[in-house]
LUMMI-455214 format. One record per residue (C-alpha): residue number from 1; x, y, z. Coordinates in Angstrom, 3 decimals. Each point is the difference from the previous one (the first is absolute). Example, Ala and Ser with C-alpha at 12.3 -4.5 7.8 and 13.67 -1.06 7.14 Angstrom:
# residues 2
(1, (12.300, -4.500, 7.800));
(2, (1.370, 3.440, -0.660));
# end
This chain:
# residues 495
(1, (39.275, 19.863, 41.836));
(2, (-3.353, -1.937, 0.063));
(3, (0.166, -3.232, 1.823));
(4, (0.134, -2.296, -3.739));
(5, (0.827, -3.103, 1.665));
(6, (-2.846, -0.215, 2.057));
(7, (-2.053, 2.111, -2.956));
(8, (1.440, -2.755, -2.892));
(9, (-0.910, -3.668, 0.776));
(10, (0.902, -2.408, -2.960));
(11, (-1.091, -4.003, 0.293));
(12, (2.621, -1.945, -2.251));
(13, (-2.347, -3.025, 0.477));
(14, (-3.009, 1.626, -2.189));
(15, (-0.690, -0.334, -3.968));
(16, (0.003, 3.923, -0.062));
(17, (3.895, 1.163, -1.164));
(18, (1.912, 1.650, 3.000));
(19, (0.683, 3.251, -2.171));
(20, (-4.079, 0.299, -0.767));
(21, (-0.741, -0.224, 3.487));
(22, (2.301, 2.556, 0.957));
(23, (-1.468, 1.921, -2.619));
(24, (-3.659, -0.297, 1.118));
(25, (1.356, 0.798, 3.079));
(26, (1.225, 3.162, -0.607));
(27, (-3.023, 1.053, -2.230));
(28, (-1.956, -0.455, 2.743));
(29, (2.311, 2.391, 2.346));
(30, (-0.736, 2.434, -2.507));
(31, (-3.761, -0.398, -0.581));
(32, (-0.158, 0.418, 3.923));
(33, (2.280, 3.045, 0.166));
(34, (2.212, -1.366, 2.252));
(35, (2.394, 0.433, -3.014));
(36, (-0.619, 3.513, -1.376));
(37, (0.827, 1.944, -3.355));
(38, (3.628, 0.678, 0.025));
(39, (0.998, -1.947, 2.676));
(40, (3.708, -1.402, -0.660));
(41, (0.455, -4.282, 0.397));
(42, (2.777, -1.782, 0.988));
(43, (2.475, -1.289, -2.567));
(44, (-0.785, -3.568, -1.085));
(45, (3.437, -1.167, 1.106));
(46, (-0.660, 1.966, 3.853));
(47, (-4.004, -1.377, 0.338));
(48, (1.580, -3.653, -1.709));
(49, (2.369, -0.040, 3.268));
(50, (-2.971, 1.179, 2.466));
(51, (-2.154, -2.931, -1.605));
(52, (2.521, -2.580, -0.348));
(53, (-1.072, -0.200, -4.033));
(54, (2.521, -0.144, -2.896));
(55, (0.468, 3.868, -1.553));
(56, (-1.560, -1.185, -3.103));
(57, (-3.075, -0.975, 1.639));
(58, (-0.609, 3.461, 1.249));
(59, (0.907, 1.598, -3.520));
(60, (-2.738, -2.323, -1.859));
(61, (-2.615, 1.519, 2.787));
(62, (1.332, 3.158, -0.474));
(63, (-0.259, -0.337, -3.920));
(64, (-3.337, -1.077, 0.352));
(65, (-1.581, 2.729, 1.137));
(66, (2.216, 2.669, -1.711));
(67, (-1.927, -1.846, -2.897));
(68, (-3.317, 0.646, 1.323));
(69, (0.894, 3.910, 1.391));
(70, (0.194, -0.105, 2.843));
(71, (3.488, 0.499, 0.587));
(72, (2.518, 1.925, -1.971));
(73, (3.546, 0.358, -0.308));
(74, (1.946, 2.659, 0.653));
(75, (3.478, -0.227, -1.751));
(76, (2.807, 0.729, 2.852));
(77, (-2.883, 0.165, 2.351));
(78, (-1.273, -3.080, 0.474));
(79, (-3.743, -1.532, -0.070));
(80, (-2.916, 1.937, 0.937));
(81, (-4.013, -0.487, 0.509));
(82, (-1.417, 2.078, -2.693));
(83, (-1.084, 3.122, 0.419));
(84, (-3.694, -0.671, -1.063));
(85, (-0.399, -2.886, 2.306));
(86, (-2.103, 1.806, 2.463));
(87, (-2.460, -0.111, -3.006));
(88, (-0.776, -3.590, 0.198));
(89, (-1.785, 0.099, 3.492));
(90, (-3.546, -0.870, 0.082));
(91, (-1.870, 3.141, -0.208));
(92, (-3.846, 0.192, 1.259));
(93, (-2.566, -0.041, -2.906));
(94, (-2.971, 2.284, -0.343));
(95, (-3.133, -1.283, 1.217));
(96, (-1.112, 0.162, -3.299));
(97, (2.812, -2.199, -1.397));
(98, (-0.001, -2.673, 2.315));
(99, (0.751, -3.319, -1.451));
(100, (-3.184, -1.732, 0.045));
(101, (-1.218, 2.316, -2.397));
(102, (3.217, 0.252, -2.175));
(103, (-0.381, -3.877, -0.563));
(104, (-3.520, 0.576, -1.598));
(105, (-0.254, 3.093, -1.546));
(106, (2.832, 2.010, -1.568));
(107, (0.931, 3.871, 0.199));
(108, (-1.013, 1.223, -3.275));
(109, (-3.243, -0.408, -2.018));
(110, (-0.596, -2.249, -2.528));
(111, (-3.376, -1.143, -1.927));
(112, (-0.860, -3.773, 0.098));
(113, (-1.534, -1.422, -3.066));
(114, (-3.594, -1.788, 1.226));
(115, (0.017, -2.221, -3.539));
(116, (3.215, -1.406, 1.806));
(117, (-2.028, -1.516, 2.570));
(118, (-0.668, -3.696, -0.894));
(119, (0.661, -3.114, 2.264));
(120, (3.143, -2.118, -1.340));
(121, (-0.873, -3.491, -0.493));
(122, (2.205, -2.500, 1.081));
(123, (0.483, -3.748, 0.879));
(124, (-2.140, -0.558, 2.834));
(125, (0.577, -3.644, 1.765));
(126, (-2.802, -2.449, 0.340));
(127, (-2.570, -0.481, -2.058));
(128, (-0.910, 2.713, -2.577));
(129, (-2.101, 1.034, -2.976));
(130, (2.676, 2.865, -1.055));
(131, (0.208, 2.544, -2.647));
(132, (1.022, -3.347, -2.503));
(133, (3.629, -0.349, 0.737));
(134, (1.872, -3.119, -0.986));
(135, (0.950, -3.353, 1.779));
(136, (3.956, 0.738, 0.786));
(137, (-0.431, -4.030, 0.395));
(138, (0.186, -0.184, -3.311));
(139, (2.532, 2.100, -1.050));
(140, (3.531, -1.511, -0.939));
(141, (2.055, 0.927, 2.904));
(142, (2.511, -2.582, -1.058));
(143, (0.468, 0.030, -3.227));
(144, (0.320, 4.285, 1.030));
(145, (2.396, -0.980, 2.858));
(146, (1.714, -1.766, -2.280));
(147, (-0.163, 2.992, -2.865));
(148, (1.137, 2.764, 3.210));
(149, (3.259, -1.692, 0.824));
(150, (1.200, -0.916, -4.022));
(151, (0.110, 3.595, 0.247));
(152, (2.996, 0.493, 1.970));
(153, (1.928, -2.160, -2.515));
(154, (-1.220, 1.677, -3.684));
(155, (1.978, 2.948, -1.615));
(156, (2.574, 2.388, 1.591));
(157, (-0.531, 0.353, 3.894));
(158, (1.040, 3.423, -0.885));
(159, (-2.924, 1.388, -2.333));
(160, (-1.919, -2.949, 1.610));
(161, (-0.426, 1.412, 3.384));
(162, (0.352, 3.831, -0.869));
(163, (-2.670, 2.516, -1.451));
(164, (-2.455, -1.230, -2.607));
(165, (-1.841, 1.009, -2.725));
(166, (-2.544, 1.813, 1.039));
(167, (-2.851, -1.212, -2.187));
(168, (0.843, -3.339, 1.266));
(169, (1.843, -3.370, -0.214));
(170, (1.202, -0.423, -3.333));
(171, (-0.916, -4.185, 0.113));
(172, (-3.586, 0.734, 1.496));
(173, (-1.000, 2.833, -2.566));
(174, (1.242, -2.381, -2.862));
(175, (-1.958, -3.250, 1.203));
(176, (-2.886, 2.079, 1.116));
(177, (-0.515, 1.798, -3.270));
(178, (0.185, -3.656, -1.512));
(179, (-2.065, -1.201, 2.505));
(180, (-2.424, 2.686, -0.701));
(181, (-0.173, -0.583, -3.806));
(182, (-0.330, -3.422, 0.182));
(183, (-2.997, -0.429, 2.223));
(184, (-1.824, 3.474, -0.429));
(185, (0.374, 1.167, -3.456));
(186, (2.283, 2.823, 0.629));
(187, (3.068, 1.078, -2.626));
(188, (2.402, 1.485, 2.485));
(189, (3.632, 0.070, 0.419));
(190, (1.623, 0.575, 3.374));
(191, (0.668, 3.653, -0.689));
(192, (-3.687, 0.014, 0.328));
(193, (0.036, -1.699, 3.401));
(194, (0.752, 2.059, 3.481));
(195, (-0.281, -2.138, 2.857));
(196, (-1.209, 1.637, 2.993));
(197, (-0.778, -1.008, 3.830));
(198, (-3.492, -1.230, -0.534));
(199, (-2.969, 1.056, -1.712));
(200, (-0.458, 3.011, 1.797));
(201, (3.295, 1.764, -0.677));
(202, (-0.461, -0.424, -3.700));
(203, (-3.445, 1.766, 0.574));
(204, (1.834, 2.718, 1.908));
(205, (2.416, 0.840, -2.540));
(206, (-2.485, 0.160, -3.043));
(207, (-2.223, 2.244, 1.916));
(208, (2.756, 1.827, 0.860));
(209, (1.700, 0.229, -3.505));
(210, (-3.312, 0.764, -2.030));
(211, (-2.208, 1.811, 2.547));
(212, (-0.224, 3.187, 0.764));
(213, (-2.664, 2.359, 2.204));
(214, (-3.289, -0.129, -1.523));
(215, (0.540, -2.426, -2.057));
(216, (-3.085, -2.185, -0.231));
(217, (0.404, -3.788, 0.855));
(218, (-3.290, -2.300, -1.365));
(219, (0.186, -3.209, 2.962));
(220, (-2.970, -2.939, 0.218));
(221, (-2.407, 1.287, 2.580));
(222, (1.369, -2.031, 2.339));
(223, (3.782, -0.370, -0.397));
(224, (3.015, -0.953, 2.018));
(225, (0.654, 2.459, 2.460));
(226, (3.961, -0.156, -0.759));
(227, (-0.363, 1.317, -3.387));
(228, (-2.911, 2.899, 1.023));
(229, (2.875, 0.819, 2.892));
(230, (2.499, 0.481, -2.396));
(231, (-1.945, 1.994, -2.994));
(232, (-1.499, 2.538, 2.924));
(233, (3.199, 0.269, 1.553));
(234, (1.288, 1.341, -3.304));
(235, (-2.599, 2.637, 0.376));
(236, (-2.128, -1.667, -3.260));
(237, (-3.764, 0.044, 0.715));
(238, (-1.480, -3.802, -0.241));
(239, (-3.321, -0.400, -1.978));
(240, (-1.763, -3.081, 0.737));
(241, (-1.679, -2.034, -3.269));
(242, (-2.361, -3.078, 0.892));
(243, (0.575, -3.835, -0.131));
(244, (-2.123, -2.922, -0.660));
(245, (0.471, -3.483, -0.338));
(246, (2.242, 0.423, -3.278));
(247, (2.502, 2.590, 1.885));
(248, (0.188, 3.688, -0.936));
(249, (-2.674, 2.045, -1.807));
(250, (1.584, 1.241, -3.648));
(251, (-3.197, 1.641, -0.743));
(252, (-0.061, 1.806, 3.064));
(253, (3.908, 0.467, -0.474));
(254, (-0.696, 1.617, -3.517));
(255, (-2.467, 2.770, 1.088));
(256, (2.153, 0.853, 3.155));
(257, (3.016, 0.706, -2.454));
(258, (-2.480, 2.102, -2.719));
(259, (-1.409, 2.002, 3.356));
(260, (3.419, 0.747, 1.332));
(261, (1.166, 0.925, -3.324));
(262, (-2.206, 2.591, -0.544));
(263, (0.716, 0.920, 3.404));
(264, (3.671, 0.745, -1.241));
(265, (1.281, -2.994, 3.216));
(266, (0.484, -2.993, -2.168));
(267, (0.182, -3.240, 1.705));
(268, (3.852, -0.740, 0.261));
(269, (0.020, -3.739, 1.092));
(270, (-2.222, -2.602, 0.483));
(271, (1.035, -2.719, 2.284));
(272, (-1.593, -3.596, 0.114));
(273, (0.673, -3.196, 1.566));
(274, (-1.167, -2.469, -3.085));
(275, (1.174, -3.041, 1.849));
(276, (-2.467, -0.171, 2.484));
(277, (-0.976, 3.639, 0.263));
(278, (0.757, 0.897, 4.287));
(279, (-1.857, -0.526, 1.329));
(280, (-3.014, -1.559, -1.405));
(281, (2.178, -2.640, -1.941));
(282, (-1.829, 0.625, -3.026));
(283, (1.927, -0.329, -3.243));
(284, (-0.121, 2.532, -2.894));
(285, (-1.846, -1.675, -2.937));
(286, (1.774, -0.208, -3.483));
(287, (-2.386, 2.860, -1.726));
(288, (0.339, 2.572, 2.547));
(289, (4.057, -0.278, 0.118));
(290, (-0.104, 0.648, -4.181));
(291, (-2.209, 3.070, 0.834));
(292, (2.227, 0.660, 2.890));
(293, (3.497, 0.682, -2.337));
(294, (-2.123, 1.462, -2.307));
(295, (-1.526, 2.927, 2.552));
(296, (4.034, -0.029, 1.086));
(297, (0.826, 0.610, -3.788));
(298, (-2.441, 3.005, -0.494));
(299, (0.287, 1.741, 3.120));
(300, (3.283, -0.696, 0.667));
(301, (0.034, -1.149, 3.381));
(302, (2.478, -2.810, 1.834));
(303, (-1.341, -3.178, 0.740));
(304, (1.251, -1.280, 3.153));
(305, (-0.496, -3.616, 0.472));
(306, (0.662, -1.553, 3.094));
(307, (0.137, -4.038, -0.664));
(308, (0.873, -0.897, 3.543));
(309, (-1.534, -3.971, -0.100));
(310, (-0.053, -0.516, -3.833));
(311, (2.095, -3.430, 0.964));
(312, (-3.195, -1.286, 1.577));
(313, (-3.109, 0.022, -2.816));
(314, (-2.005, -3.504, -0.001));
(315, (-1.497, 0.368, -3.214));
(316, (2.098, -2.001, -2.328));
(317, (0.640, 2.836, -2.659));
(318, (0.363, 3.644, 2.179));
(319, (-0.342, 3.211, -1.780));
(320, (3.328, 1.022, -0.709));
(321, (1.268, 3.344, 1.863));
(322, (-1.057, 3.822, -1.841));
(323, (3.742, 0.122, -0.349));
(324, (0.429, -2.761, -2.139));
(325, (-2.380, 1.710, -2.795));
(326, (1.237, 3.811, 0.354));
(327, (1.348, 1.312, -3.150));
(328, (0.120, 3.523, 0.883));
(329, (1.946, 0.019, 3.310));
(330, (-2.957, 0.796, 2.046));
(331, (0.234, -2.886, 2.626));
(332, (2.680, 0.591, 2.827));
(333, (-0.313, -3.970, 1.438));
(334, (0.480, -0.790, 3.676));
(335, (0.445, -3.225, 1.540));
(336, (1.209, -1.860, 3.477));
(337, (1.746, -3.235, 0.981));
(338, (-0.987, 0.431, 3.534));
(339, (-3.659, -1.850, -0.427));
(340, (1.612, -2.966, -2.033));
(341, (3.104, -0.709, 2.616));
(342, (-0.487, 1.652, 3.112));
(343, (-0.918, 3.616, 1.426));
(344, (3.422, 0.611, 1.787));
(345, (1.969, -0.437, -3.715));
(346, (-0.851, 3.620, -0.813));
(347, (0.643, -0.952, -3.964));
(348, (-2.240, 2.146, -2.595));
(349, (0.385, 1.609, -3.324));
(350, (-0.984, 2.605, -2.632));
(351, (-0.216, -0.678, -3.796));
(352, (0.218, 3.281, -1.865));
(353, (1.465, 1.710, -2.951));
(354, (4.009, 0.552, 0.164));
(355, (-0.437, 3.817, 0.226));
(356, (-2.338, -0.574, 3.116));
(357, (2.362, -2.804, 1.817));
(358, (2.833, 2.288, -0.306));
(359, (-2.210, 2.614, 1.750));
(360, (-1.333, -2.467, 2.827));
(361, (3.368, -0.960, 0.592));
(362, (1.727, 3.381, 0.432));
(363, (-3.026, 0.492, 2.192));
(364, (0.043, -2.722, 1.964));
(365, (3.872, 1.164, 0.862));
(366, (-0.673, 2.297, 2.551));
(367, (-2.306, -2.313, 2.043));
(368, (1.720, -3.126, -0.296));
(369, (3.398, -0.224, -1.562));
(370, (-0.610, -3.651, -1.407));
(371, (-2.446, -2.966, 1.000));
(372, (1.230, -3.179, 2.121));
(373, (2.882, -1.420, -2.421));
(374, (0.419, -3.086, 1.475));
(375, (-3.957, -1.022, -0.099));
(376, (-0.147, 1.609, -3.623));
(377, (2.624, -2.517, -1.234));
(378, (-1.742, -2.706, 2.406));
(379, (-3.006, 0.347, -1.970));
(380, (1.543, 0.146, -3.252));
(381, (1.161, -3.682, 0.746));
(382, (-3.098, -1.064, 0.981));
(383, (-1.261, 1.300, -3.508));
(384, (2.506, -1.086, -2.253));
(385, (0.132, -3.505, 1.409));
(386, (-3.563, -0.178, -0.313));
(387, (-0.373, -0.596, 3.874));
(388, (-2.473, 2.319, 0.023));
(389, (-2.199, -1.015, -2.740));
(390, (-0.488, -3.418, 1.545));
(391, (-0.414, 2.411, 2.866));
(392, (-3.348, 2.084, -1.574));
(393, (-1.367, -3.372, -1.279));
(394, (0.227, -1.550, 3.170));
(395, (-1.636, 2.666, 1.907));
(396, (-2.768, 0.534, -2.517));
(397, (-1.470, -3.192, 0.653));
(398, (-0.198, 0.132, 3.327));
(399, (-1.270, 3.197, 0.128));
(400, (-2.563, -1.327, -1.957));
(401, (-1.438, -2.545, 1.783));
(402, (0.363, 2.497, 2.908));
(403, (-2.070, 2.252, -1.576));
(404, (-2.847, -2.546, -1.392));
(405, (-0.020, -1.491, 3.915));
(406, (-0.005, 3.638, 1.263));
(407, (-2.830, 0.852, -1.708));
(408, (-2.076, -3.386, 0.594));
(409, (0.935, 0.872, 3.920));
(410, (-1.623, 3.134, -0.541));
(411, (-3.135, -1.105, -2.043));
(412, (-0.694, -2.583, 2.527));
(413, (0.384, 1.648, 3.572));
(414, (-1.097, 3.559, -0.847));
(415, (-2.157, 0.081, -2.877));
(416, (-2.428, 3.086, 0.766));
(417, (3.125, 1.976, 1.875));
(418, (2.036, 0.455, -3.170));
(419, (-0.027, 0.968, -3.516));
(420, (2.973, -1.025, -1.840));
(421, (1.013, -1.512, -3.542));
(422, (2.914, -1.993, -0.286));
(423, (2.905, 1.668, -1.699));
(424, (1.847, -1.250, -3.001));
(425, (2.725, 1.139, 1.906));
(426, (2.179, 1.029, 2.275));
(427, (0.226, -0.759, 3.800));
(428, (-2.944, 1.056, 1.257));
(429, (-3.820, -0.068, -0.090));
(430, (-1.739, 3.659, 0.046));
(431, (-3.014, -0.544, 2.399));
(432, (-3.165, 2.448, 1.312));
(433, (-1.601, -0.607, 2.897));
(434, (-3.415, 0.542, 0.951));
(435, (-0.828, 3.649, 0.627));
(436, (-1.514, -0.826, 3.005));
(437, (3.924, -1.138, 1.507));
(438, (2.077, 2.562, 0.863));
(439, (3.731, -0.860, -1.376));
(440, (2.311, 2.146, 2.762));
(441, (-2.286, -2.393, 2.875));
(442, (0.185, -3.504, -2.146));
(443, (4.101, 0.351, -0.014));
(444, (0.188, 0.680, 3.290));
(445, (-2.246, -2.588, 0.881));
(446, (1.578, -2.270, -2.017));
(447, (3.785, 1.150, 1.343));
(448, (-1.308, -0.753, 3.182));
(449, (-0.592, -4.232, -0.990));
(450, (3.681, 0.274, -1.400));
(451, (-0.792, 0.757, -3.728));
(452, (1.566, 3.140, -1.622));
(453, (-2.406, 1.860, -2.841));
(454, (-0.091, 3.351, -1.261));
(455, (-2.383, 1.826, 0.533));
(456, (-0.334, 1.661, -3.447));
(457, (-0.579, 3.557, 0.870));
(458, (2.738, 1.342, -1.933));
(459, (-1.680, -1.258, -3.225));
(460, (-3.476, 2.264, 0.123));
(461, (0.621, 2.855, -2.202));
(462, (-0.588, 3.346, 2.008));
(463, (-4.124, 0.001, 0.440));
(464, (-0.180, -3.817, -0.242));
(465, (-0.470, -2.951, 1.333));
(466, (1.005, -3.147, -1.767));
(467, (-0.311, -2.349, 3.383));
(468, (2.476, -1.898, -1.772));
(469, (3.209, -1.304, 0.758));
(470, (3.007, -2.300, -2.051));
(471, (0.248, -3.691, 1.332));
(472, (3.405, -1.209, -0.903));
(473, (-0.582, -3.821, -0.254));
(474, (4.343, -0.765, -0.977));
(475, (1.991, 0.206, 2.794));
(476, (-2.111, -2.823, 2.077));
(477, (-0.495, -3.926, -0.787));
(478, (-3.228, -1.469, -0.492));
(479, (-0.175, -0.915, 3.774));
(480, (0.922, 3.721, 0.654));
(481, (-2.674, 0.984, -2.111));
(482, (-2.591, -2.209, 1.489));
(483, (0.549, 1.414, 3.435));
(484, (0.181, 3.411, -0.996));
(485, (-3.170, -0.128, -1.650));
(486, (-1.850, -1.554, 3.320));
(487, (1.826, 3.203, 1.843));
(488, (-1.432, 2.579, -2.604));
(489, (-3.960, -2.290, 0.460));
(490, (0.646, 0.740, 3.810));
(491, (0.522, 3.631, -0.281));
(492, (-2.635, 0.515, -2.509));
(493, (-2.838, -2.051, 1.983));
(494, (1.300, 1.842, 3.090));
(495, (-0.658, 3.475, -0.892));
# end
């Protein structure tokens, strides 16, 4: 018999359970082979006596790793290492499957998309001129604190905590299509209303429900690269129509859907960003969106309308949503809470026909059984109570003035650098530089004085250069602003 007491050390003393470090123990005999495949052990009640343990110490061990295989029982017999034990011992690899190059690339082929390849933006710290994300300062963490824990004491704990319905919380799609009517123009219901993780999910799943290859997508020339990424990666070919300073070209629109008639491709969707178009900020004007529903209504194609900031328009009166004047079921409408509370609340919806909801939602089943329950009902709160109302009104104004000091910053200190008008709104400022800066050098320039810019690259259209990038003017106060701006004059005047 092998020497187990001196093989079988146990330290009562340690957080680690006697019986689990007996059976480490012995796992390790075997990985080492100096327990082999077959070999017989002792009885528990023998090896308890040789290691002054209780029997029922040794049978836990023992159970233990008949659980994991690599003992077995034999009835009358006793207990045995299993036969395929020898199996487990580390085994040389191939030079050509050595494990640096496992962790990087894997051992079958697969084709990466290039269109995939676009830098995420996130939260840098410091100071920043960002992509136009919000002010989390603002945002109503207590009142949503407050909204998060009421929800451990509403309804049945039972249905409360246990699968949902998958097109969302029942309370937010309710106040939300209220909310929606109320201050947009829409006539919804919440059968109408699928709430989704963001924005970009409710993009996914419409390009994925009414897409298919070669269909023919009509974008702005320059577009948000999260919507292009999704449309391509449907295999639907993108055709670009111009912009100008009143958003997207319906003229241009109307003779690209005669020429691809005739061509027997028909443009299939059109998608637009009305409130501010991405990433220009310009907004749609009134005329074009009636000629829009109308080119929707004779060729038959689905708007998609991505209304990401509507909450934040200056202008006293702002042109209601496409959605709220479709009378033909043309406009599939997409919106986000993200920009109005805070990035991290991955909140966002879809506004569509019943027939297409019920779709979207037995699609969005097999990627993600339900959305975040909890912050759903959260948010529902928030709406109902009118928490976030006060929420949008407070924020508007002081986006505001942020904007209207943002843009006197930039008037003042770099006047012959940049080209920019200030946007009705949303939560940024689209600016072009002088062709004579390079952009990829002026953010790393300014990165290196502590100031965080993009450097707009992503936004050229293939064959262009814009020199442009988006200034987001939200997240930062006034004195934020002001240094941010005397970064940006650095960079620029040290090129």
């Amino acid at each position: 018999m092998l020497p187990f007491k001196s093989l079988l050390t146990v330290d009562k003393t340690a957080a680690t359970p006697v019986f689990v470090q007996l059976a480490d123990q012995l796992q390790q005999l075997i990985r080492s082979g100096t327990l082999t495949a077959g070999q017989r052990l002792p009885g528990t009640r023998q090896l308890a006596q040789l290691l002054g343990l209780h029997r029922q110490t040794l049978v836990a061990a023992y159970d233990e790793l008949l659980a994991q295989g690599w003992l077995e029982s034999r009835s009358g017999s006793g207990t045995f290492i299993t036969s395929h034990a020898l199996d487990t011992r580390p085994q040389p690899l191939a030079d050509s499957l050595a494990l640096p190059s496992v962790r990087h690339q894997p051992g079958y082929s697969f084709e990466p998309r290039s269109f995939l390849a676009r830098p995420v933006l996130t939260n840098p710290g410091g100071l920043r001129l960002d992509d136009g994300f919000p002010d989390i300062r603002l945002a109503p963490m207590d009142e949503l604190s407050r909204a998060y824990r009421s929800y451990f004491r509403w309804g049945n704990p039972q249905q409360h905590f246990g699968y949902g319905d998958t097109k969302g919380h029942p309370l937010l799609r309710e106040q939300l299509a209220r909310h929606l009517n109320e201050t947009r123009g829409l006539h919804t219901t919440p059968d109408n209303v699928l709430i989704t993780r963001g924005s970009i999910m409710g993009l996914h799943l419409a390009s994925q429900l009414l897409l298919r290859p070669a269909d023919v997508v009509a974008t702005g020339l320059t577009s948000w690269a999260g919507a292009t990424m999704n449309f391509l990666n449907t295999g639907a070919t993108v055709l670009p129509v111009s912009l100008d300073q009143h958003g997207l070209n319906t003229d241009q629109l109307a003779d690209l859907c005669d020429r691809q008639q005739r061509l027997g491709r028909p443009i299939r969707m059109v998608y637009v960003t009305p409130h501010h178009h991405y990433p220009t900020t310009v907004t749609l004007r009134a005329d074009r969106r009636v000629r829009l529903l109308q080119l929707a209504g004779q060729y038959g194609f689905v708007i998609l309308e991505d209304d990401y900031d509507y909450d934040f328009h200056y202008l006293s009166r702002p042109i209601l949503p496409l959605a709220s004047a479709d009378q033909r079921g043309m406009v599939v409408y997409v919106g986000s809470l993200t920009k109005s509370v805070a990035p991290a609340f991955r909140v966002g919806y879809v506004v569509a026909p019943t027939a297409v909801i019920t779709e979207l939602a037995q699609l969005r089943r097999i990627i993600d059984r339900q959305g975040d329950q909890m912050l759903e009902f959260a948010i529902g709160q928030l709406i109902k109570t009118g928490v976030l109302k006060r929420h949008f009104r407070k924020a508007l104004r002081t986006y505001e003035g942020r904007r209207d000091y943002f843009c006197q910053l930039l008037s003042t200190a770099l006047p012959e650098a940049i080209q920019f008008t200030r946007p009705d709104g949303g939560l940024a400022v689209w600016a072009t530089f002088d062709p004579a800066i390079d952009m990829a050098s002026l953010a790393e320039r300014a990165r290196q004085t502590g100031l965080s810019i993009a450097n707009g690259l992503f936004h050229n259209p293939p064959g262009q250069r814009l020199n442009g990038t988006r200034l987001g003017f939200a997240s930062s106060t006034e004195a934020e602003l002001e240094q941010a701006v005397a970064l940006l004059k650095q960079a620029v005047d040290n090129r």
